[in-house]
C-alpha positions as CSV (number, residue, x, y, z in Angstrom):
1,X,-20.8,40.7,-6.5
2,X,-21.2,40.7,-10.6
3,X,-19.7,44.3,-11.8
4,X,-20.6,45.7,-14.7
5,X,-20.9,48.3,-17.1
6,X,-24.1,51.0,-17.1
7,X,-26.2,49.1,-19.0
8,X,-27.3,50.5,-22.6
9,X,-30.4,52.4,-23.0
10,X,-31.0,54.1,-20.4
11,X,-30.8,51.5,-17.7
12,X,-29.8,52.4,-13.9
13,X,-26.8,50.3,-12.6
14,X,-29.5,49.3,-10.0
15,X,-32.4,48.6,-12.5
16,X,-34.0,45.6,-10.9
17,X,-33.0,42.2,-11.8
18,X,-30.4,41.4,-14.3
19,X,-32.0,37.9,-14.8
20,X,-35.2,35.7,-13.5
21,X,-33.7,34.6,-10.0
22,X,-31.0,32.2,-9.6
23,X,-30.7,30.2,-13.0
24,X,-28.4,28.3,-11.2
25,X,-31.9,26.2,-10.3
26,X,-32.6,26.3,-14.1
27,X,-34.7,24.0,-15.4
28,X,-32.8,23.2,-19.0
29,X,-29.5,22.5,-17.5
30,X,-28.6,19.4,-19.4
31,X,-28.9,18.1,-23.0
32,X,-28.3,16.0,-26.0
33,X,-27.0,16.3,-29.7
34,X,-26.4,13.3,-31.7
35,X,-26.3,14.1,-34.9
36,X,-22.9,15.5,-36.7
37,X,-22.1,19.0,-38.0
38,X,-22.7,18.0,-41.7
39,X,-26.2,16.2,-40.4
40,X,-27.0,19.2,-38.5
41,X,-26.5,21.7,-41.0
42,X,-28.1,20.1,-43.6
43,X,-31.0,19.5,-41.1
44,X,-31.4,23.2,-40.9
45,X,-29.9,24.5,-44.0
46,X,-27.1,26.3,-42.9
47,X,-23.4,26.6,-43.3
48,X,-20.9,25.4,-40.7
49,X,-17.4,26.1,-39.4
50,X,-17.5,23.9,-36.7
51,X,-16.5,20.0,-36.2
52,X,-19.3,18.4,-33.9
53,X,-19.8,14.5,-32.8
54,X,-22.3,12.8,-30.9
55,X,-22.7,14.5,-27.2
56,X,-24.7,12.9,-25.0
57,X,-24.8,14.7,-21.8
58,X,-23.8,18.8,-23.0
59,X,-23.9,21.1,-19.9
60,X,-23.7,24.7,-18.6
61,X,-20.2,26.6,-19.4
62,X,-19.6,24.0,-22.3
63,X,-19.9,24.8,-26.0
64,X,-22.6,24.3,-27.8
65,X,-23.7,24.5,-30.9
66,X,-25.8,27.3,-32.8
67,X,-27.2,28.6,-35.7
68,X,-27.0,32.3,-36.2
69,X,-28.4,34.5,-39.5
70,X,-26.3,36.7,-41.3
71,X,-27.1,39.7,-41.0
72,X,-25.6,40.9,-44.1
73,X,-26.9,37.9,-46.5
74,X,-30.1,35.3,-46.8
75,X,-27.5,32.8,-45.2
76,X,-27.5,30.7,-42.0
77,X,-24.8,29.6,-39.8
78,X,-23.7,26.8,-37.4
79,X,-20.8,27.7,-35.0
80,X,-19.8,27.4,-31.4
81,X,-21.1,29.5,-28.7
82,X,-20.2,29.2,-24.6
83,X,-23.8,28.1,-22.8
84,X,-24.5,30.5,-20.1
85,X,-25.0,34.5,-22.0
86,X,-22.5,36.8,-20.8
87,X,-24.3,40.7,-21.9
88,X,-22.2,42.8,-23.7
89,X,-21.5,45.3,-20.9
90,X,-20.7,42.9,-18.2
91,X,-17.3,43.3,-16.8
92,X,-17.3,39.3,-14.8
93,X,-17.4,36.6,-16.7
94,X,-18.9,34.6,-14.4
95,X,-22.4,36.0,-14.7
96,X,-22.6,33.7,-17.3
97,X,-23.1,30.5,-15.4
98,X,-26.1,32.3,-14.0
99,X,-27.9,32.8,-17.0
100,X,-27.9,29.5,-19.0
101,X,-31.8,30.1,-19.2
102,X,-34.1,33.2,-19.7
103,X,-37.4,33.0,-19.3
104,X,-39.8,33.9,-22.1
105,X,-42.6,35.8,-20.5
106,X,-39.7,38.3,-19.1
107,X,-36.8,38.4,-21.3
108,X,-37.7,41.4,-23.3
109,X,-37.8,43.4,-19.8
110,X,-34.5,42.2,-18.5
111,X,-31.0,44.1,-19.1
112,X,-29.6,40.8,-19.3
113,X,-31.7,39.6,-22.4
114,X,-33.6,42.2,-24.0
115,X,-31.3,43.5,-26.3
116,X,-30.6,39.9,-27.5
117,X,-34.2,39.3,-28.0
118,X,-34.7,42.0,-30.0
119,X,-31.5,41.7,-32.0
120,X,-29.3,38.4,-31.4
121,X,-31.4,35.1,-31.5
122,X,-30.6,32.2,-32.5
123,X,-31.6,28.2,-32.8
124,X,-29.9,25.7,-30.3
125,X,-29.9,22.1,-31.8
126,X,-30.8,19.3,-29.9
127,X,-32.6,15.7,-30.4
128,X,-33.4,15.0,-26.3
129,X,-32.9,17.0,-23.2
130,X,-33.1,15.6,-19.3
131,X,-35.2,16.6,-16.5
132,X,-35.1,15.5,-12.7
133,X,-38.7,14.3,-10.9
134,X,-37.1,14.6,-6.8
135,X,-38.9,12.1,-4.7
136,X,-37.2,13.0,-0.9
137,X,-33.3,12.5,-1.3
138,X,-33.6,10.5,-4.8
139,X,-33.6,12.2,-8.0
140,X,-35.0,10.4,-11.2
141,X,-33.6,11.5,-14.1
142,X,-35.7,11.6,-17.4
143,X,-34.9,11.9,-21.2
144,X,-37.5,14.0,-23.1
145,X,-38.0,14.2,-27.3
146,X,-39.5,15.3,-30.0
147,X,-41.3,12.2,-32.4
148,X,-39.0,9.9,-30.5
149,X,-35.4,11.4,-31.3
150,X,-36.1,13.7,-34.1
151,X,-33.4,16.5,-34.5
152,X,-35.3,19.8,-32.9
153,X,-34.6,23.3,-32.0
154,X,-34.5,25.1,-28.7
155,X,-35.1,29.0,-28.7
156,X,-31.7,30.7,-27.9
157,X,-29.9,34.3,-27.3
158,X,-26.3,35.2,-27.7
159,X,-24.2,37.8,-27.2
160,X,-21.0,38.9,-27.8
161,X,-18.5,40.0,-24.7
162,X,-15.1,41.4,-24.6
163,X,-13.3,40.6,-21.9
164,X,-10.3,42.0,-20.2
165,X,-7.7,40.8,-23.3
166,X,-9.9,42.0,-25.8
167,X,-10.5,38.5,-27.1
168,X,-14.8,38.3,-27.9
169,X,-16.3,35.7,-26.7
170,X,-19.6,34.7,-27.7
171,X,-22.3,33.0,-25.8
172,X,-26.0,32.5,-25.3
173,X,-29.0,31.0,-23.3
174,X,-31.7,28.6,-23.6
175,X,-35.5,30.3,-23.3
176,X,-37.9,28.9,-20.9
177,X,-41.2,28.8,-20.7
178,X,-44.5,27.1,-18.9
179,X,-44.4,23.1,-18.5
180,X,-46.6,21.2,-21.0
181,X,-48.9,18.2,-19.7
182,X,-46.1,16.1,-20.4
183,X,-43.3,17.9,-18.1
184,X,-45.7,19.2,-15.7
185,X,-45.4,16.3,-13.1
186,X,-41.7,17.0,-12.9
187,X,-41.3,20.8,-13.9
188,X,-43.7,23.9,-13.7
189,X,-41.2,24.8,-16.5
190,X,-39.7,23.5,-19.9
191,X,-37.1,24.8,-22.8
192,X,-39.2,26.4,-25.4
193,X,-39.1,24.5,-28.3
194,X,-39.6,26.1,-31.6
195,X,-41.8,24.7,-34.6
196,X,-39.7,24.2,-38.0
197,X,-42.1,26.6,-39.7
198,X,-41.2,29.4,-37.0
199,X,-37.3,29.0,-37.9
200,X,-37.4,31.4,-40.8
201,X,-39.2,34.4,-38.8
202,X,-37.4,33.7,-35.3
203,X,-33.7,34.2,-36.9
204,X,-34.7,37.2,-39.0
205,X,-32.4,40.3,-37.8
206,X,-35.4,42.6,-39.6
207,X,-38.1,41.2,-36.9
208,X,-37.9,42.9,-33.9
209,X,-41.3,43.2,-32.0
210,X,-40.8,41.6,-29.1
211,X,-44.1,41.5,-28.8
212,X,-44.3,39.3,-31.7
213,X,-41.9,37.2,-31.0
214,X,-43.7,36.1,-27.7
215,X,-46.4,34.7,-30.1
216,X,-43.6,31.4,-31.0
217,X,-42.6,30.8,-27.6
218,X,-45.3,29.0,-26.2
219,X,-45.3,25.6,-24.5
220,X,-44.4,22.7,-27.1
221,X,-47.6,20.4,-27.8
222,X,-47.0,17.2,-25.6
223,X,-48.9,15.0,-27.6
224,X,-45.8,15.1,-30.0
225,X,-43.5,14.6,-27.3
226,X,-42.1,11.5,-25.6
227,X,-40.1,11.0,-22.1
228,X,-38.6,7.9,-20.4
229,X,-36.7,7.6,-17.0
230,X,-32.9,7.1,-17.3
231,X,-29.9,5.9,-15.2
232,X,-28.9,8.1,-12.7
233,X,-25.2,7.6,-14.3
234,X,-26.7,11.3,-16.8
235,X,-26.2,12.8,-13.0
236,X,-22.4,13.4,-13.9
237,X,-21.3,15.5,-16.6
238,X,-17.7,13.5,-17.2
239,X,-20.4,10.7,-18.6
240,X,-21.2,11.4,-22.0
241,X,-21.9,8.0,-24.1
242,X,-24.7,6.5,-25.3
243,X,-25.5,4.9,-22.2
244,X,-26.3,7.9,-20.6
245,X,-29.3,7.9,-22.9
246,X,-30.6,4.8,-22.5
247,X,-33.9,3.9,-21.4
248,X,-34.4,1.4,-18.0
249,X,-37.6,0.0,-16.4
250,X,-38.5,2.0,-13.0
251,X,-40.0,-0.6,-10.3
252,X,-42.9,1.9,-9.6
253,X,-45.3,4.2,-11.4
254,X,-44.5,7.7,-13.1
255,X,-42.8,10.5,-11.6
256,X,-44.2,12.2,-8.5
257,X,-43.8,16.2,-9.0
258,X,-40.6,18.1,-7.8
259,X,-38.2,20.7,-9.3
260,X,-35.1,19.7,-10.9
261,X,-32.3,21.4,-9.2
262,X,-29.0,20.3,-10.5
């Protein structure tokens, strides 16, 4: 059992759910960044502190990076942050691994993610992310993009967690939301991407009406979306080359539906 804190605001140690269900069924659970740290700030004007390289195949409990606002200053910022959100008042780490996704259309009513979405969001960087179709035992993996590789952002929340040696630590998670035409075969869910022209209003520490911010997380428009089936060698997370991202012929037609559960 997860122990925690009372959670802020009023919040019964019992209050319902801390997240949507067992995230450990997530749908984003794997994903690729190419690009490195210089490229990736420039991409999004911010500064950096980190040293990044090509990652092919980035997973849950791995770092990733993301680009925070300053609260203090007009000024963004690329750094390191642990995938799977570990809340502020949690006393077990491990909760984390649970919540490497949040879904949109609840997040503002969860302990776990409310506070973040009001106060601590953030853009994830990525230029391709994978997704299962399950057809009986086999599982197809599939790469999906933006404009055929383009550098995009997903919608993320951090927090910040001190843990028993008083060391922060500093994670986040990956907002979901309903599957597009072109993940809907595979998914009834997808990553909410964001649109470039939403960046500016989705990092701003002044905007904090959640109800407004559920306006920019709708489903990305598929029509500017690609996808292409993969090698199942993606399926383990010590492989992470460019082979993992490379496309192969499939010797029947698309994808059948199923849930990725990886």
């Amino acid at each position: 059992m997860i122990q925690t804190r009372k959670p802020p605001d009023g919040v019964s140690e019992t209050a319902g759910a801390l997240y949507d269900g067992p995230t450990t069924t997530a749908m984003c659970g794997r994903y690729r960044l190419t690009s490195k740290d210089r490229v990736i700030a420039k991409h999004f004007g911010s500064d950096t502190d980190i040293e990044w390289s090509a990652r092919y195949n980035i997973a849950p409990t791995q770092p990733m990076p993301a680009i925070r606002q300053d609260p203090r200053q007009p000024k963004r910022v690329l750094s390191l942050l642990g995938w799977g959100l570990i809340p502020s008042w949690a006393t077990d780490s491990s909760i984390g691994a649970k919540l490497i996704n949040a879904r949109a259309e609840t997040a503002a009513e969860k302990p776990a993610f409310r506070d973040a979405l009001r106060d601590r969001r953030c853009l994830i960087p990525a230029d391709g992310f994978y997704e299962w179709s399950r057809a009986g035992r086999t599982k197809q993996p599939y790469c999906f993009e933006v404009n055929r590789g383009e550098t995009f952002a997903f919608a993320g929340l951090w927090d910040r967690w001190n843990g028993p040696g008083g060391s922060p630590l500093e994670t986040c998670t990956i907002l979901t939301t309903n599957a597009n035409s072109l993940l809907a075969d595979i998914h009834d869910m997808m990553p909410v991407i964001l649109r470039s022209e939403d960046y500016d209003l989705w990092l701003d520490p002044g905007f904090q009406r959640t109800d407004a911010i559920a306006d920019l997380l709708r489903p990305y428009e598929a029509g500017l979306m690609n996808r292409y089936p993969l090698s199942t060698r993606i399926n383990r997370v010590e492989n992470d080359d460019p082979e993992c991202s490379v496309p192969i012929e499939l010797p029947e037609g698309p994808a059948q539906g199923g849930l990725f559960s990886f």
